[in-house]
TISE-476396 format. One record per residue: residue in one letter; x, y, z of N, C-alpha, C, CB in turn. Coordinates in steps of 0.2 Angstrom, whole numbers, plus 5000, padded with zeros to 4 digits. Each point is the difference from the previous one (the first is absolute). Glycine has a CB too. Example, Ala and Ser with C-alpha at 12.3 -4.5 7.8 and 13.67 -1.06 7.14 Angstrom:
<nodes>
a506649725039499650065000500450065000499149945006s500750114990500450065001499650055003500649974990
</nodes>
This chain:
<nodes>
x501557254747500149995008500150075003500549884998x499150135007499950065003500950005005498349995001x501850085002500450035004500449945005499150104999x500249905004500049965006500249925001499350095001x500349914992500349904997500650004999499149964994x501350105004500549974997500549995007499850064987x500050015019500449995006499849935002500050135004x499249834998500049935001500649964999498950024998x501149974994500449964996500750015003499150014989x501150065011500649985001500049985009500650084989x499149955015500149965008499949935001499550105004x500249854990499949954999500549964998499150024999x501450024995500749985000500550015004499750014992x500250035011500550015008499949965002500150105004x499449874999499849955005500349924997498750095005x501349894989499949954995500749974998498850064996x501550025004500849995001500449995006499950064992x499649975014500250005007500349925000499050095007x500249884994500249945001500449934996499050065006x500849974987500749974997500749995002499450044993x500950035009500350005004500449955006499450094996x499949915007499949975008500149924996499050115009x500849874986500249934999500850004997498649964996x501650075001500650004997500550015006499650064989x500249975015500650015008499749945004500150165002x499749824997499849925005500449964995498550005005x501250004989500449944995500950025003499050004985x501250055014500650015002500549995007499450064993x500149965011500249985008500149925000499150095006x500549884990499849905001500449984994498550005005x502150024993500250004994500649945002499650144995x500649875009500349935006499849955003500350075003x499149964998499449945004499949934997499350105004x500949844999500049954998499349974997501149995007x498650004986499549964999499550065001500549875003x499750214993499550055000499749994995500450085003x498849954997499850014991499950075001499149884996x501250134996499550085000499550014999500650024997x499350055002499250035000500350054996499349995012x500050044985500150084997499250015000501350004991x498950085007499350025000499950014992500050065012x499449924985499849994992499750075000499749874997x500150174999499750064998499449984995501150075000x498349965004499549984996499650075002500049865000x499550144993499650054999499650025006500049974989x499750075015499550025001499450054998500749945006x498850044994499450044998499450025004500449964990x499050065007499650045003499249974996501050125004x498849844997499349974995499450055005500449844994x499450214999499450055002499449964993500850145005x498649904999499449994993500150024992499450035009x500950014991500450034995500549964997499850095005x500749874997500449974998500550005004499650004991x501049985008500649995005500550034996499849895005x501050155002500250014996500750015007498950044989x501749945007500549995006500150065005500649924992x499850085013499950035004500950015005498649964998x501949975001500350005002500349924998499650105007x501049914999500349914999499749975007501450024993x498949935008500049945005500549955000498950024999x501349945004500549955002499549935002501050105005x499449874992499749925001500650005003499149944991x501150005015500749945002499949944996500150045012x500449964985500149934998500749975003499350024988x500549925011500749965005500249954992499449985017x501450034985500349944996500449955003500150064993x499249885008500149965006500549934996498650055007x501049954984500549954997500750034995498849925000x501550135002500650004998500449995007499850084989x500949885008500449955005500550065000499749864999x500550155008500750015002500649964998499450045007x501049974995500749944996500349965008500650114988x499649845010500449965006500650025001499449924999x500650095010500450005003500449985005499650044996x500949915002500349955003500150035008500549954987x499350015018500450005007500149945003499550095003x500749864994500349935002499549975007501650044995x497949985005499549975005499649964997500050085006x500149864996499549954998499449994999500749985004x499250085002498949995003499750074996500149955018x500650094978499850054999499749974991500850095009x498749934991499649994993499650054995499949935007x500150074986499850024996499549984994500950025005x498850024993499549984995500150034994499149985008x500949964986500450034995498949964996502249995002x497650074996499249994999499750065003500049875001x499350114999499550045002499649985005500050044990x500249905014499949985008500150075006500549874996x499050125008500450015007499949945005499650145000x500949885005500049975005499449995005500950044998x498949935006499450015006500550015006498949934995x500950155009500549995007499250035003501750034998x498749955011499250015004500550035006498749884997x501250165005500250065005499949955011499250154988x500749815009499949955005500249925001499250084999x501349895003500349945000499649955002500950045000x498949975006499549985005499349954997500450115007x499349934991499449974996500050014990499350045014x500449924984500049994992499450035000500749904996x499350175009499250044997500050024993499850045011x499549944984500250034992499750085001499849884989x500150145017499750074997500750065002498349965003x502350004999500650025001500350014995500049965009x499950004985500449984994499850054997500149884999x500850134999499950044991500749984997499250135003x500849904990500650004997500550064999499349914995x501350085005500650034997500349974993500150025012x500450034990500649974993500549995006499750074986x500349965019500750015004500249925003499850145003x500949844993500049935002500649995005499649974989x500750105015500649985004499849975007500650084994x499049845005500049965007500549995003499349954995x500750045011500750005004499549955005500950144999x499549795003499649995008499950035006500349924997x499450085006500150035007500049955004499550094999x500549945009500249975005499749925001500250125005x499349884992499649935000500049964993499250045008x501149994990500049974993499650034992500149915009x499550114992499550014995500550084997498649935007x501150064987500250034995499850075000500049904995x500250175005499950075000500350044998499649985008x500150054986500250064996500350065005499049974990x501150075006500350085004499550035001500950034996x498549965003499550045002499749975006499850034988x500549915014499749965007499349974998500650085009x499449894983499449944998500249965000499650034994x500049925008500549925001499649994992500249915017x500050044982500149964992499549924999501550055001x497949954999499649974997500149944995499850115003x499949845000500049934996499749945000500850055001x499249914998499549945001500649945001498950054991x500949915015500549955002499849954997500350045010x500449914990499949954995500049945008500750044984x498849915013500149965006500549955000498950015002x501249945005500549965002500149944991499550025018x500149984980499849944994500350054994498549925006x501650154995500350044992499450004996501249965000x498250035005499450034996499850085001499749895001x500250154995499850055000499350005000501150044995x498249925004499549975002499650074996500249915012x499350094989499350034995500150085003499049885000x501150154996500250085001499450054997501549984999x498350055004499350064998500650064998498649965010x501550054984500650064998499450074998501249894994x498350115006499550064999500050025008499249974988x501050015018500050025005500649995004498950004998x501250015008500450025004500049945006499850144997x499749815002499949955005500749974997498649985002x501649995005500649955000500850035001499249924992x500950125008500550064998500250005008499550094989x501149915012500349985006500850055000499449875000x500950175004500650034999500549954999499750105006x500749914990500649954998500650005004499650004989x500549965014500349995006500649964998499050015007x501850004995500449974997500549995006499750054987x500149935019500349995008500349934998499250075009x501549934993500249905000499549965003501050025002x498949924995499549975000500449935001499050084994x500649855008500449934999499549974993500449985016x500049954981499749984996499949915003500550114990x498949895010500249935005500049954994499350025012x501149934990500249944996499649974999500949995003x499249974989499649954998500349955002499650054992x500149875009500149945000500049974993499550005011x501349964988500049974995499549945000501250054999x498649934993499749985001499949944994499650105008x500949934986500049964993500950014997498450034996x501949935003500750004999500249964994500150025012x500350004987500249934991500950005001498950064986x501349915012500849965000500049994992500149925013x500650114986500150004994500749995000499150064996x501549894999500550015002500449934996499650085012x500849924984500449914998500449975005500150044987x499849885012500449975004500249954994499550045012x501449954992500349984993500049914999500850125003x499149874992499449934997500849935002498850074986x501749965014500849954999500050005007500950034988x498849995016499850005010499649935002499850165001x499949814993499749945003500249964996499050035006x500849904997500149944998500549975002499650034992x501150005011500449985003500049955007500350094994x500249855006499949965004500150045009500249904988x500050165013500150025005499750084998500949915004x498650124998499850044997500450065002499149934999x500850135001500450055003499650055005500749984989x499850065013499450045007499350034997501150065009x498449964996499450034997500350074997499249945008x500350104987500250065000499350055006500649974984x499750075018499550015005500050094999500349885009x499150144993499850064997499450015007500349984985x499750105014499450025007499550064995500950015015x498349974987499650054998499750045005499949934992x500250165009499850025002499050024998501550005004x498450015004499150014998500050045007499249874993x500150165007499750045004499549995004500450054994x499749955015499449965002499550045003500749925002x498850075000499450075000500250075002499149915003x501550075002500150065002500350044996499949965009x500450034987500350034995500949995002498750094999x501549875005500749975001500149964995500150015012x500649994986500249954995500449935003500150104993x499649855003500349925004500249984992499049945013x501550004989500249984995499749925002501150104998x499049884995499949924999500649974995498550025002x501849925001500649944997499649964995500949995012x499450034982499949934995500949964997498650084994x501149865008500649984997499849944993500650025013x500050004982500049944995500549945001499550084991x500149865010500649955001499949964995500150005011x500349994983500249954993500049945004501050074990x498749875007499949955000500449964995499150025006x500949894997500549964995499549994994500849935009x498750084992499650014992500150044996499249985005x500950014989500250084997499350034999501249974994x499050105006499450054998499450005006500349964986x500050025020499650015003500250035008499649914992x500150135011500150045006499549985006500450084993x499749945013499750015007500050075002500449905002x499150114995499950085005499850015007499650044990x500549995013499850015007500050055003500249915001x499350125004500050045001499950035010499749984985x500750065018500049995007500150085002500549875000x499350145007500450085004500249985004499450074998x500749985007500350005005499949955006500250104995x499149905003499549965006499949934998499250115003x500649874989499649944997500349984995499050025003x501049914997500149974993499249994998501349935001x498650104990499550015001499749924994500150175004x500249824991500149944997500350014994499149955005x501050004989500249984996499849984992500449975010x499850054985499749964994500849994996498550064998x501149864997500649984995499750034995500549905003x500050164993499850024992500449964996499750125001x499949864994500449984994500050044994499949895003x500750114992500250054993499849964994501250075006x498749954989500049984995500650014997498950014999x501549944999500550004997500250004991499849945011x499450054987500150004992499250034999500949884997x499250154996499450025000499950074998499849925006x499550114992499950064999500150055007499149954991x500650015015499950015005500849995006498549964994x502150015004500549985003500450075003499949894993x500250085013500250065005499550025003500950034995x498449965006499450035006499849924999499550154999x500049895009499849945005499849954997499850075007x500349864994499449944999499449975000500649995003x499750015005499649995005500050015007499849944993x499850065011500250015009499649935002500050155004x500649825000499849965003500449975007499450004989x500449955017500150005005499750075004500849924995x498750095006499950055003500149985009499250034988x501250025017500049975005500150065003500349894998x499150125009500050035005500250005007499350014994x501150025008500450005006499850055007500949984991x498650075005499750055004499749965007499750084987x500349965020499650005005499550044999500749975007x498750004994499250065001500150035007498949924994x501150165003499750014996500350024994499250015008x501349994990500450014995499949934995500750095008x499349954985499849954995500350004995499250015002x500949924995500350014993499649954994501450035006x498450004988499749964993500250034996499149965003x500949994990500350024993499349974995501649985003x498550104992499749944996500249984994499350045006x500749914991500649984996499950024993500149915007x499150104991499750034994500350075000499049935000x501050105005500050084998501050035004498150025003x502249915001500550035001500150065004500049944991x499450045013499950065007500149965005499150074996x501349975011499849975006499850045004500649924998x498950075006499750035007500549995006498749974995x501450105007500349995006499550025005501150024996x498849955010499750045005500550015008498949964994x501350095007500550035004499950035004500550014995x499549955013499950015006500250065001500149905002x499850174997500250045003499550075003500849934993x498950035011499450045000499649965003500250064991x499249975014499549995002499649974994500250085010x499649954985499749964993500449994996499150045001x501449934997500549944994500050044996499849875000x500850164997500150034993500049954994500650105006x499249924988499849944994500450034993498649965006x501750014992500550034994500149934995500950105009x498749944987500249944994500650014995498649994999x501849995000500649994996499949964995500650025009x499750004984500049964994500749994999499050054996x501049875000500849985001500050004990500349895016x499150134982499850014994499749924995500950125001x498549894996499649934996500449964996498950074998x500949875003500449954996500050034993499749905007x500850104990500150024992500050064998499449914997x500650125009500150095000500750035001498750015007x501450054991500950015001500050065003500649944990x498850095016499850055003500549985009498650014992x501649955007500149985009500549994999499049955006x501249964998500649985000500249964992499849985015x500850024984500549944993500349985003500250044992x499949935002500849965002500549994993499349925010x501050094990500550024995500649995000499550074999x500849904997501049985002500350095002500249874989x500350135015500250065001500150015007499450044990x500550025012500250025006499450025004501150044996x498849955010499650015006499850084998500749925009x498650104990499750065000499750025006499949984988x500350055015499850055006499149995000501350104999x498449885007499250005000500050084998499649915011x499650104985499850085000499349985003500750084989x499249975016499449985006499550044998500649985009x498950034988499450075002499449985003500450074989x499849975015499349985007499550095000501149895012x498150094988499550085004500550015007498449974996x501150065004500050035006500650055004499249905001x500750145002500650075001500049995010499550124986x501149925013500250025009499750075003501249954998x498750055007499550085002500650015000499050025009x500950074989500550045000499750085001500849904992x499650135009500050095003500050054993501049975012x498450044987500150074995500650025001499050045000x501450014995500550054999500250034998500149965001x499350044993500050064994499349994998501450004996x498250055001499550024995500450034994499050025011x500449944984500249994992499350044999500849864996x499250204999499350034998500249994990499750105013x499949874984500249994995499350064995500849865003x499450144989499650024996499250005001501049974995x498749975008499249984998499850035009500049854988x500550185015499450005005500349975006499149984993x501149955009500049965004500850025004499049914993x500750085012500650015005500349945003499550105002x501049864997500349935002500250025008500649964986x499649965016500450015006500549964997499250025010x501549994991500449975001500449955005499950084993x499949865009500249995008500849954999498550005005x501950005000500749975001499949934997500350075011x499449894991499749914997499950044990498949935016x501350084982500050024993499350014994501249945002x498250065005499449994997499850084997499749895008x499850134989499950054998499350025000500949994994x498650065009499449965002499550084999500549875012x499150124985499650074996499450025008500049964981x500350095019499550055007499350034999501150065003x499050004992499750054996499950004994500350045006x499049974992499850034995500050095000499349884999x501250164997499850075001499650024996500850025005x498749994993499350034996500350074996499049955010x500750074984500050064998499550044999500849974997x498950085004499450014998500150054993499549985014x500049984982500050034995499250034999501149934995x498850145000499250045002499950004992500250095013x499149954984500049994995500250084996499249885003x500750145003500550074999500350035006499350034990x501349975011500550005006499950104998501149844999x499050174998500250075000499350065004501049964986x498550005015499750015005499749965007499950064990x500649935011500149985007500050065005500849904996x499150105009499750065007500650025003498949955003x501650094996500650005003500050035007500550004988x500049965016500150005009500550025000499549945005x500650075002500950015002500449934999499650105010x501049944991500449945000500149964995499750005008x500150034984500149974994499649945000501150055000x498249945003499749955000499250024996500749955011x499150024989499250014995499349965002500850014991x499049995009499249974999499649994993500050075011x499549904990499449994995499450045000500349895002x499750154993499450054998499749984995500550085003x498849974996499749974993500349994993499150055006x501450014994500450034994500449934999500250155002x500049825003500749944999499549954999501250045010x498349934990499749945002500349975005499649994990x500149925011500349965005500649974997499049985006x501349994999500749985000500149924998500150095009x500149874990500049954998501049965002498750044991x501449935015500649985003500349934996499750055011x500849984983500049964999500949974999498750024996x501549925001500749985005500350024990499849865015x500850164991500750044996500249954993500750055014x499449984980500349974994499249984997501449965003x498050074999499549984995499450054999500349885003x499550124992499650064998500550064999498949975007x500950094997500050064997500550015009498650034988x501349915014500350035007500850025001499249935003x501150054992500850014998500449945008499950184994x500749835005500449965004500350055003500349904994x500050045014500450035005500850004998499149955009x501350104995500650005000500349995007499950064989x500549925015500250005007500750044999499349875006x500750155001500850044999499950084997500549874995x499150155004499850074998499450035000500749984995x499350125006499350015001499950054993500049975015x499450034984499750044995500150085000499349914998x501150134999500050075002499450044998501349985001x498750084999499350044999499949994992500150105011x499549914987499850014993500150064999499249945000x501250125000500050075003500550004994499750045015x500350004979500550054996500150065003499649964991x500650055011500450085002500150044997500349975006x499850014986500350064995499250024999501349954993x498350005005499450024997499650045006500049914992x500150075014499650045006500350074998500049905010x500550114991500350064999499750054994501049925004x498950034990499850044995499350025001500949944995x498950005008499150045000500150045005499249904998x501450115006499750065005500150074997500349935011x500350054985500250094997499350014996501650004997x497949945000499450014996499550045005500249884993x499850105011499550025006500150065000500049915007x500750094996500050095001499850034997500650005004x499649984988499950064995499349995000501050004994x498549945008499250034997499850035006499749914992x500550095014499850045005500150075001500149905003x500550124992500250064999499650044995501049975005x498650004991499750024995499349995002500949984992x498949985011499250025005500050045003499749925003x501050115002499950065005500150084996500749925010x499550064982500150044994499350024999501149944996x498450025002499550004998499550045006500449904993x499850125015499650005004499950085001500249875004x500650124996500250105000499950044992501249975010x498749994984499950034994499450035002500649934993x498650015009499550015002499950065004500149895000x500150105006500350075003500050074998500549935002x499950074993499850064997499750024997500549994999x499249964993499650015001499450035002500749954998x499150015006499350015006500250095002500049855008x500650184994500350055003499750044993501149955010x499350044983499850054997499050004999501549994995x498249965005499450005000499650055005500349894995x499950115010499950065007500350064997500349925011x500250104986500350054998499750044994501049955006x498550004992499650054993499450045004500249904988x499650085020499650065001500250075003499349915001x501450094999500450065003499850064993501249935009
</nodes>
């Protein structure tokens, strides 16, 4: 290697260490920054290919990014704040307004906070990226190789409108030494609540009245407005089957149309229809099947309290958001329902560590990274969410440190090499004196 190559070589190491440098003092600076990746500069050969052959010349710097080593969690008792414990990113779009995809990219930085409207926004002022689940808790046909459907996730108080009850069962003993008597004793009387379309709650009166029969009852059923009608149940008294129903019979309706009442005796269902409404609400109730011990008994003993379970819920007022492991973001409303919002996506690549890096600790899709594929939290390669904490940088600081005293020293030994050169050259000039 000539004079001059060798001065090359070392101006190529100054330059090669510069910028090594320059990643190590970024890694540093961002050593805080919530959801950093690092970078560093790699050292690779450069050379000179002639006719003759090749022959090195100096170094060079490649950037590599360490986009899949995780930082550690750090708790800040925020709910909306999130974490990826995997090789997911997030999708955030610099715009709330519209679900434009050529806005979209990903992070790691998971400290979401609402804003003034609700929607969800990092510290970099990304809103947060998702796919809504519909009114039904269907999350419906998702294209996850693209960005179609992705909507900012939005977590404003919202209402949950009520369901209408609509199917109900009675379960409960009544005491068998209560009939037969020649004067019978009072009804036991019991109220079922249900829910009417609008989502308010009404109650409905059932009473048992023992007859001088033994083993036999009068159920009836009424509200505030209607007597709706009546069945006799009878008990088996002996048998595999003793203490559940008989049979039903006497069926009798009291109902005004448009309000209704039928039983059926096989199945031990009765149809209400309940004036309450411009179109009659309809609620089938089970008193439970002859020979079944699902519903009503009868059993020597004490009066067992009805247990009611009726569909249908009350509207009620969001009040909290639940973000769990897989993704999904709950609403929590006052009426005790629990009702899934969001899907939050991860984007996983087939090699993350060449992703296109941006400001803001965010990234893009390059040829090096391939395409993206959004898929939901706890499956694949995507890893799981954590709420309540954000991911701190990926940054060692001892090691930063350490490559830098490395740096210096190789940069001091390039500048070594350049002034040796120097001389050199000088004494070469000095052999024509």
């Amino acid at each position: 290697m000539s004079i001059s190559n060798a001065m090359a070589s070392g101006v190529s190491g100054l330059m090669a260490n510069s910028k090594a440098v320059e990643k190590i003092s970024y890694n540093i600076a961002n050593a805080d920054t919530v959801g950093y990746r690092r970078s560093f500069s790699q050292m690779v050969t450069s050379g000179s290919n002639a006719a003759t052959g090749s022959f090195a010349t100096g170094v060079a710097t490649e950037v590599t990014h360490s986009n899949t080593a995780e930082g550690t969690f750090m708790n800040t008792s925020v709910d909306s704040n999130l974490t990826i414990t995997g090789s997911g990113f997030f999708v955030v779009n610099s715009n709330a307004e519209t679900a434009e995809p050529s806005g979209n990219m990903f992070t790691r930085v998971g400290s979401f906070e609402p804003d003034q409207d609700g929607n969800l926004v990092n510290a970099a002022g990304l809103y947060l990226m998702g796919f809504a689940y519909g009114d039904d808790g269907a999350l419906g046909a998702v294209d996850r190789a693209s960005f179609d459907g992705l909507v900012p996730v939005n977590v404003a108080s919202t209402t949950a409108t009520g369901t209408a009850t609509a199917a109900a069962s009675i379960s409960g003993n009544l005491p068998s030494q209560e009939t037969g008597l020649a004067t019978p004793g009072d009804a036991f009387v019991t109220s079922a609540g249900y829910y009417n379309a609008l989502g308010e709650s009404e109650r409905l009166t059932m009473s048992f009245q023992p007859t001088v029969n033994d083993d036999e009852w009068v159920v009836s059923i009424s509200d505030d407005t209607a007597n709706y009608g009546s069945v006799t149940v009878t008990f088996n008294n002996s048998g595999a089957n003793a203490g559940a129903p008989a049979a039903y019979t006497a069926v009798t309706s009291t109902a005004v149309a448009p309000a209704a009442f039928a039983f059926n005796a096989a199945t031990g269902e009765m149809t209400l229809t309940i004036d309450n409404g411009t179109t009659p609400q309809t609620i089938t109730m089970s008193l439970g099947a002859p020979g079944t011990f699902d519903g009503l008994t009868q059993f020597s003993g004490d009066y067992t309290p009805m247990t009611i379970e009726a569909d249908g819920s009350a509207s009620g007022t969001m009040n909290r958001v639940e973000f769990d492991q897989y993704g999904d973001v709950w609403g929590v409303f006052d009426n005790g329902t629990r009702k899934a919002l969001y899907s939050i996506p991860l984007a996983t690549f087939a090699n993350p560590n060449g992703l296109e890096t941006s400001n803001n600790s965010t990234f893009h899709v390059s040829n090096s990274s391939g395409g993206f594929y959004l898929g939901e939290a706890g499956s694949g390669e995507t890893g799981t969410m954590t709420s309540g904490g954000v991911e701190s940088a990926n940054v060692d600081i001892a090691e930063e440190l350490t490559s830098l005293i490395q740096r210096q020293r190789a940069y001091s030994s390039n500048a070594k090499i350049i002034t040796t050169a120097d001389e050199m050259l000088n004494e070469t000039v000095n052999l024509k004196r």
